[in-house]
C-alpha positions in Angstrom: -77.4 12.2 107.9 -79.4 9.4 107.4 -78.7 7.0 104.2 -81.3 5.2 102.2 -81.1 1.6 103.3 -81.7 -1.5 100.5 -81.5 -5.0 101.6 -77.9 -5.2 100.9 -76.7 -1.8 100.5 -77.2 1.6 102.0 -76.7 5.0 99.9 -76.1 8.4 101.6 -77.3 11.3 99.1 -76.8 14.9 100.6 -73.8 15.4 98.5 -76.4 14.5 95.2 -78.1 17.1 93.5 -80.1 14.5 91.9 -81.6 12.1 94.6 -82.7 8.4 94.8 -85.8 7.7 92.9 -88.3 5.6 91.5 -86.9 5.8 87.8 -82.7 5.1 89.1 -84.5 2.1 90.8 -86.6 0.9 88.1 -83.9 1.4 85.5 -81.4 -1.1 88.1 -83.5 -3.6 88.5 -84.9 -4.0 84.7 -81.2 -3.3 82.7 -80.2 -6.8 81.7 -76.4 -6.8 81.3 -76.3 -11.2 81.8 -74.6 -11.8 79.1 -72.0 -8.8 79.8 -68.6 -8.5 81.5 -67.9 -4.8 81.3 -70.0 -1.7 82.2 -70.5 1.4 82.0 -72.5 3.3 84.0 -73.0 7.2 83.6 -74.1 9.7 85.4 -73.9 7.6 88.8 -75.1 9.7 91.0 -75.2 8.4 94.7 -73.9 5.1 92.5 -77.7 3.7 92.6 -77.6 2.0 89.8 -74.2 0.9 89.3 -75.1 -1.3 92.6 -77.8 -2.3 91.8 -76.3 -4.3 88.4 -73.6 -5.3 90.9 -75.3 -6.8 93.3 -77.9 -8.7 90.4 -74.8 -9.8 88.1 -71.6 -10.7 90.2 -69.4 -11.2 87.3 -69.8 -7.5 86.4 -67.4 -5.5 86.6 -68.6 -1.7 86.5 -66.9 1.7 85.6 -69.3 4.7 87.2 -68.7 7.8 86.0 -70.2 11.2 87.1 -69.9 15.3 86.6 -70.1 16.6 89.4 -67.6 16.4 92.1 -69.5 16.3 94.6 -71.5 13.3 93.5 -68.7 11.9 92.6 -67.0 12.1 96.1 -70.0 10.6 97.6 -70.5 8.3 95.1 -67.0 7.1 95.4 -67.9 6.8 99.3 -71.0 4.8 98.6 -69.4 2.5 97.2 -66.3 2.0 98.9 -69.1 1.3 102.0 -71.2 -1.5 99.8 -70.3 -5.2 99.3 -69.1 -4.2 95.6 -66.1 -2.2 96.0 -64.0 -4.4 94.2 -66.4 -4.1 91.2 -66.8 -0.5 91.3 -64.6 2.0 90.1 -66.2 5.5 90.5 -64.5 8.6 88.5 -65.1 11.9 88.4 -65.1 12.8 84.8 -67.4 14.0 82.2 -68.8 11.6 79.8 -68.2 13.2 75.9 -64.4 13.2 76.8 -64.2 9.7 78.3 -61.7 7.4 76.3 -62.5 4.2 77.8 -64.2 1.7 75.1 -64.8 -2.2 74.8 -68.1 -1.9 77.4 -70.6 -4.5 76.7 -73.2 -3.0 78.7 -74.2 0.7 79.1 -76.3 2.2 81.3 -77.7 6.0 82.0 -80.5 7.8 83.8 -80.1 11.0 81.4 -81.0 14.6 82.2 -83.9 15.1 80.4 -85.7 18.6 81.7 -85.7 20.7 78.7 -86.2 23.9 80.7 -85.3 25.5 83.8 -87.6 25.7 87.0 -88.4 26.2 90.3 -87.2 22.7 91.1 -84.1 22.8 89.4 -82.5 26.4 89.8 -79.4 25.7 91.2 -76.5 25.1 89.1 -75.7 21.2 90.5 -79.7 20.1 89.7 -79.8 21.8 86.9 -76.5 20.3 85.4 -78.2 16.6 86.7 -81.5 17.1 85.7 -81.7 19.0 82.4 -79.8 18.6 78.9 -77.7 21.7 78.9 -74.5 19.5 79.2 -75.6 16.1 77.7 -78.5 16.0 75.2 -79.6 12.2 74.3 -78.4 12.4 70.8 -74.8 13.2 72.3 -75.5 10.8 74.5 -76.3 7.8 72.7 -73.6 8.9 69.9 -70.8 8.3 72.1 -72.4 5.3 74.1 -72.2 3.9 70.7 -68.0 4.8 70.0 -67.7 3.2 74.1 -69.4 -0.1 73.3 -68.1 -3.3 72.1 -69.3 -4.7 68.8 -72.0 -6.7 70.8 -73.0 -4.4 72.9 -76.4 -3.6 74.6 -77.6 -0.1 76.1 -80.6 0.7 78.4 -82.2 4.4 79.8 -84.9 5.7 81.0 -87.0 8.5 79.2 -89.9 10.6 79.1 -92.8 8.4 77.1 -93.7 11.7 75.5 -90.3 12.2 73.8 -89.7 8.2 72.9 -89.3 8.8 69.5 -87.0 11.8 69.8 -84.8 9.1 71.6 -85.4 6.7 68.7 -84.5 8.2 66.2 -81.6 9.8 68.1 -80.8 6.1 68.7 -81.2 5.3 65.0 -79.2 7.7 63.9 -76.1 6.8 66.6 -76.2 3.2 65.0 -78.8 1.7 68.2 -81.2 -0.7 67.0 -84.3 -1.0 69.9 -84.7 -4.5 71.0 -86.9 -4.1 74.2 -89.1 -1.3 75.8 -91.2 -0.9 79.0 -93.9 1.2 78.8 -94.3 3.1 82.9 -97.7 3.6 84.0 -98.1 5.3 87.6 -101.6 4.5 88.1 -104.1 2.1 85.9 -106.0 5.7 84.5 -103.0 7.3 84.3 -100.8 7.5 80.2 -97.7 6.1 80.5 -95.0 8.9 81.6 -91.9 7.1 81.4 -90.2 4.2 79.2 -87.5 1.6 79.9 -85.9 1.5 76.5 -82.7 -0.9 75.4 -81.0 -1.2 72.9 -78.2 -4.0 70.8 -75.9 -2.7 67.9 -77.5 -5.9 66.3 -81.2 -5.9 65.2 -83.5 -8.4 67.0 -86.7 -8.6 67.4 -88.2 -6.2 69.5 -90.1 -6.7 72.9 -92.6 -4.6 74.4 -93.7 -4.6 78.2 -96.0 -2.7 80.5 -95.5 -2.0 84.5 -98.1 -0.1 86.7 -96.5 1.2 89.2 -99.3 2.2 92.1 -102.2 -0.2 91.2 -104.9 -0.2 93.8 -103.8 3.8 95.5 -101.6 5.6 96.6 -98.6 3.4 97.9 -100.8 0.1 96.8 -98.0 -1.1 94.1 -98.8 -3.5 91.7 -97.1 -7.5 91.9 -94.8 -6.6 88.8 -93.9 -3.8 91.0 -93.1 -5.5 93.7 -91.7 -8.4 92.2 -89.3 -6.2 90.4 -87.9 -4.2 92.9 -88.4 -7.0 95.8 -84.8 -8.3 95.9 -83.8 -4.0 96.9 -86.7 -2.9 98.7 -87.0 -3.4 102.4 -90.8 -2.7 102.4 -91.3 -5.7 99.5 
């Protein structure tokens, strides 16, 4: 069992339905929790993300929650093996009954497969990968009851439902404050979209980020610079 090595941490993922990828990654390294004490990430996972804040903020102090046990086990495990286990606490536990509150930064790679596949037909990826258990108007709903009157929220989403999150976010009391439109190639539409969001209105920001820019595995300097303080390639 081989883990997947970063420059300061290593995660092991069998136990993950969902695995380590480029949107957990992107989603790590572009949340900006620096004014923020308390966090919240959920849906850990392997604990990617919550490391990944930890190991760019070092006053944070994170809470990870996840579904699945499994995940959460391993998770748990993950972290207990990283540099931040005294800023991690990992809990099995499912988000729309969590009672914790006060969390000035929130963070979640949501489920967002609206149907079942091929590539999601067990019951563990299907629970991390589509909405059946947390759709992103539940979702951002109770973010909203969990964070602190200055509070600040970031996800990643599918750029062809962005306004479905919107107004979801709207409606929850989120008011959008900076965006990143994901491009995987220069020809290619945006497919994804960094979005966060304040319970204060400000004036929003808009970015873009190719991803591949000159082939396949030719990432772009925004790429790179990005993700250069996690990957061991950059």
């Amino acid at each position: 069992m081989k883990a997947f090595k970063f420059k300061h941490f290593q995660l092991f993922q069998d136990q993950c339905a969902m695995k380590i990828g480029t949107d957990g990654c992107l989603l790590g390294a572009w949340a900006k929790p620096d004014q923020a004490v308390k966090a919240l990430d959920i849906g850990t996972g392997t604990g990617l993300v919550a490391c990944m804040l930890a190991q760019r903020f070092s006053n944070l102090q994170l809470d990870a929650i996840e579904l699945d046990s499994y995940a959460a086990a391993q998770a748990t495990a993950n972290v207990e093996g990283s540099p931040f286990q005294k800023r991690i606490t990992v809990y099995e536990a499912n988000f729309l009954t969590w009672e914790k509150e006060g969390y000035d930064y929130i963070v979640c790679n949501p489920p967002f497969f609206e149907e079942a596949s091929s590539s999601a037909n067990e019951a563990p990826r299907i629970q991390a990968r589509q909405e059946k258990e947390l759709s992103i108007g539940n979702l951002l709903s109770k973010a909203f009851e969990c964070a602190s009157p200055h509070a600040r929220m970031a996800i990643v989403w599918p750029a062809r439902r962005e306004e479905e999150a919107l107004e979801a976010a709207t409606k929850s009391g989120w008011h959008l404050i900076r965006t990143c439109e994901l491009f995987p190639t220069p020809t290619k539409a945006v497919h994804r979209v960094l979005l966060e969001f304040s319970k204060h209105k400000k004036i929003g920001v808009t970015e873009k980020l190719v991803i591949e820019e000159f082939g396949r595995h030719q990432y772009s300097e925004a790429y790179k610079l990005l993700l250069k303080e996690f990957y061991l390639k950059f």
